[in-house]
Kinemage of the C-alpha trace (Angstrom):
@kinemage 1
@onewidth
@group {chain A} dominant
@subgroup {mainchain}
@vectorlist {calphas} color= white
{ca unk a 1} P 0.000 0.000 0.000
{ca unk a 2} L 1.358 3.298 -0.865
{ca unk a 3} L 1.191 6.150 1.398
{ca unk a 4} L -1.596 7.605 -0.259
{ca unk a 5} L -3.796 4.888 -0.036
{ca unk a 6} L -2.805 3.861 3.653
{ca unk a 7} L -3.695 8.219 4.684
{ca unk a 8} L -6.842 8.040 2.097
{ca unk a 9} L -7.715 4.622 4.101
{ca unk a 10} L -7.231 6.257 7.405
{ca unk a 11} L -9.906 9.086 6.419
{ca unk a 12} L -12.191 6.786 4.889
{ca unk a 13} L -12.510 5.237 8.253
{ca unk a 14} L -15.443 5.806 10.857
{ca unk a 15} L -14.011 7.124 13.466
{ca unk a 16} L -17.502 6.697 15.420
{ca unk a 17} L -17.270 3.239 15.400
{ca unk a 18} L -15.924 1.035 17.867
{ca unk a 19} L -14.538 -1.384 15.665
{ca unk a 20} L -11.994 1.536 14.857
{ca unk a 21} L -8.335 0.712 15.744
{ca unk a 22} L -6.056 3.481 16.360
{ca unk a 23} L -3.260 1.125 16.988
{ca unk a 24} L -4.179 0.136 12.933
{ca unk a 25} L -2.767 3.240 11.608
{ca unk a 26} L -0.302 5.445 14.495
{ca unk a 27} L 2.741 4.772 15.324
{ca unk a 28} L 3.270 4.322 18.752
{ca unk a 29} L 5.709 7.211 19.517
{ca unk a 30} L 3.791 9.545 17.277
{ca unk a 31} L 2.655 13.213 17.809
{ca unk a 32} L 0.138 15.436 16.665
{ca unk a 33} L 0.546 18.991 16.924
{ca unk a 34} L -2.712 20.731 16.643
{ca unk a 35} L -4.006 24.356 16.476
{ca unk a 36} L -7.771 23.897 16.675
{ca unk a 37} L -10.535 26.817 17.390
{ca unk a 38} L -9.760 26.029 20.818
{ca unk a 39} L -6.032 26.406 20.969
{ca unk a 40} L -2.936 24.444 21.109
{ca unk a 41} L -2.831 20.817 21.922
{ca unk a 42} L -0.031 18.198 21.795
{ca unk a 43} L -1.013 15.060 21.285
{ca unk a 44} L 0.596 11.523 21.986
{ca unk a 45} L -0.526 8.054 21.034
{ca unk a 46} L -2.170 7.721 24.292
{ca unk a 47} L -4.301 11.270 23.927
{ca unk a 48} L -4.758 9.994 20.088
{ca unk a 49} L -5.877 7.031 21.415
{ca unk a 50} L -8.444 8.253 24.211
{ca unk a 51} L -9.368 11.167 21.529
{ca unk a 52} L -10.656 8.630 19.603
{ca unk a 53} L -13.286 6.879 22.356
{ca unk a 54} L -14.483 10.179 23.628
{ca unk a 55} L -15.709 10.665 19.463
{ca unk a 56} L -17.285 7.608 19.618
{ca unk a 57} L -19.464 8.399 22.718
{ca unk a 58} L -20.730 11.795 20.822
{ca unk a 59} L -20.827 10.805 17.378
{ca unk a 60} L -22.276 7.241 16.157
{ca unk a 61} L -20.516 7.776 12.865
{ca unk a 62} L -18.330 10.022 11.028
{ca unk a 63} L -16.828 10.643 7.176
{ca unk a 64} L -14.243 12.880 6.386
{ca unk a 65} L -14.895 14.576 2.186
{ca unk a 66} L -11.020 14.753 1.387
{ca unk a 67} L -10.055 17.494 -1.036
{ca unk a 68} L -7.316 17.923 -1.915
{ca unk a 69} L -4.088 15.333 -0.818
{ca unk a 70} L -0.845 16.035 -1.386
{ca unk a 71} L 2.719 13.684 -1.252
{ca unk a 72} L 6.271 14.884 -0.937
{ca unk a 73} L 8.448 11.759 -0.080
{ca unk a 74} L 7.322 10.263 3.063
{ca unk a 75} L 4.858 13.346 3.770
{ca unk a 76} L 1.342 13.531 2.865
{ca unk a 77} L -0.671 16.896 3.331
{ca unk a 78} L -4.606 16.651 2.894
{ca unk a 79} L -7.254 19.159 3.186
{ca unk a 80} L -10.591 17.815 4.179
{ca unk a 81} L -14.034 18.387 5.676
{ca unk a 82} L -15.518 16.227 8.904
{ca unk a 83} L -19.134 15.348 8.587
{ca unk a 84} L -20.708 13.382 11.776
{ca unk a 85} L -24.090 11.921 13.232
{ca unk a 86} L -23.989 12.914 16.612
{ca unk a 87} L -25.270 10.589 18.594
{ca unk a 88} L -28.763 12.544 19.675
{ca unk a 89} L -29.525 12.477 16.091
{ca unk a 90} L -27.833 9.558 14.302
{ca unk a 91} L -30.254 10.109 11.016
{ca unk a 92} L -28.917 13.561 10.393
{ca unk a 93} L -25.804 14.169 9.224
{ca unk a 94} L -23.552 17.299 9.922
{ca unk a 95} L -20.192 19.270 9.010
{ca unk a 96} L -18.258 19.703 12.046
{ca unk a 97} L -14.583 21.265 11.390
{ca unk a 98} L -12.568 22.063 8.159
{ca unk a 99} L -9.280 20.390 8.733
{ca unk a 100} L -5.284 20.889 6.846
{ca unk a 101} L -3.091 18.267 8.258
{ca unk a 102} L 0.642 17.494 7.338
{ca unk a 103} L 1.711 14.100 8.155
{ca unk a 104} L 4.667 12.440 8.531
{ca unk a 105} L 4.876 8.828 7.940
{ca unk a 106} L 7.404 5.912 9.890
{ca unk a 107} L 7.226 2.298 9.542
{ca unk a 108} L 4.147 2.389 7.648
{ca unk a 109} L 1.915 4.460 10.094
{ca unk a 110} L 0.744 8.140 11.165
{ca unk a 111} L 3.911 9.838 13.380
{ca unk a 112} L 4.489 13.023 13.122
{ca unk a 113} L 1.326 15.845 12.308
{ca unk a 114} L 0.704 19.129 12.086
{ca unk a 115} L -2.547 19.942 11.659
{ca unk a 116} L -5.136 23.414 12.137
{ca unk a 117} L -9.334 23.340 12.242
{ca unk a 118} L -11.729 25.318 12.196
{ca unk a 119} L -15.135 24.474 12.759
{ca unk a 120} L -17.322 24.525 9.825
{ca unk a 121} L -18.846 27.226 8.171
{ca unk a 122} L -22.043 25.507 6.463
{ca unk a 123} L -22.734 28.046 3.714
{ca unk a 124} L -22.596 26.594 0.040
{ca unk a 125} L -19.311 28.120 -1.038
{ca unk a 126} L -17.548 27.089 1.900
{ca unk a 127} L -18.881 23.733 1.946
{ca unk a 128} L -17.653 23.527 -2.299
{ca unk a 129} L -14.815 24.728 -1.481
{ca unk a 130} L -14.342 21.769 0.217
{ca unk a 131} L -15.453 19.631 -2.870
{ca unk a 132} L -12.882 17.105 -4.103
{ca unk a 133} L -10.593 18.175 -6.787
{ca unk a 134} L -8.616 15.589 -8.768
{ca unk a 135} L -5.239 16.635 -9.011
């Protein structure tokens, strides 16, 4: 698998489901560096990791529309929009954040990232913007 297809993989996973791994795709000594609406955080694996359950108890699914991905050696950049079903209304379906992450892959798996959200703005041109473009 190519790096492309093991980030696009990552994405295309629900992170609202249980029977999502974490372990599947970080390494274990990664960290995420993250400037989110809400401020700095540094993640570990273990903050990944418990990131990860605390979606799952809010959201009963979740799908990421990728737009744009980029590659540059062992360094994949992608620029995507996070829809979830939270879990009060699992029939309706909802943008949450606008996301640009820079990874850095090792041995295969998710180490070092650097990414910034926002959360999403629902009008129509934001939302295309978002569309996926084939580059």
């Amino acid at each position: 698998m190519t790096a492309k297809e093991f980030v696009t993989s990552f994405y295309h996973s629900d992170f609202g489901s249980e029977a999502f791994k974490p372990s599947e795709f970080f390494h274990e000594n990664c960290q995420l560096n993250w400037n989110s609406s809400t401020g700095f955080k540094e993640l570990n694996y273990s903050d990944i990791e418990l990131l990860f359950k605390n979606f799952s108890k809010a959201y009963s699914s979740a799908r990421n529309q990728i737009s744009h991905m980029l590659q540059d050696g062992n360094f994949i950049t992608i620029r995507y929009t996070m829809y979830v079903h939270p879990i009060e209304t699992p029939e309706e379906e909802e943008p949450m954040a606008h996301f640009i992450t820079i990874w850095e892959l090792k041995d295969g798996k998710l180490y070092r990232g650097h990414e910034i959200s926002q959360l999403a703005d629902e009008s129509l041109p934001s939302l295309k913007s978002f569309s996926e473009i084939k580059l």
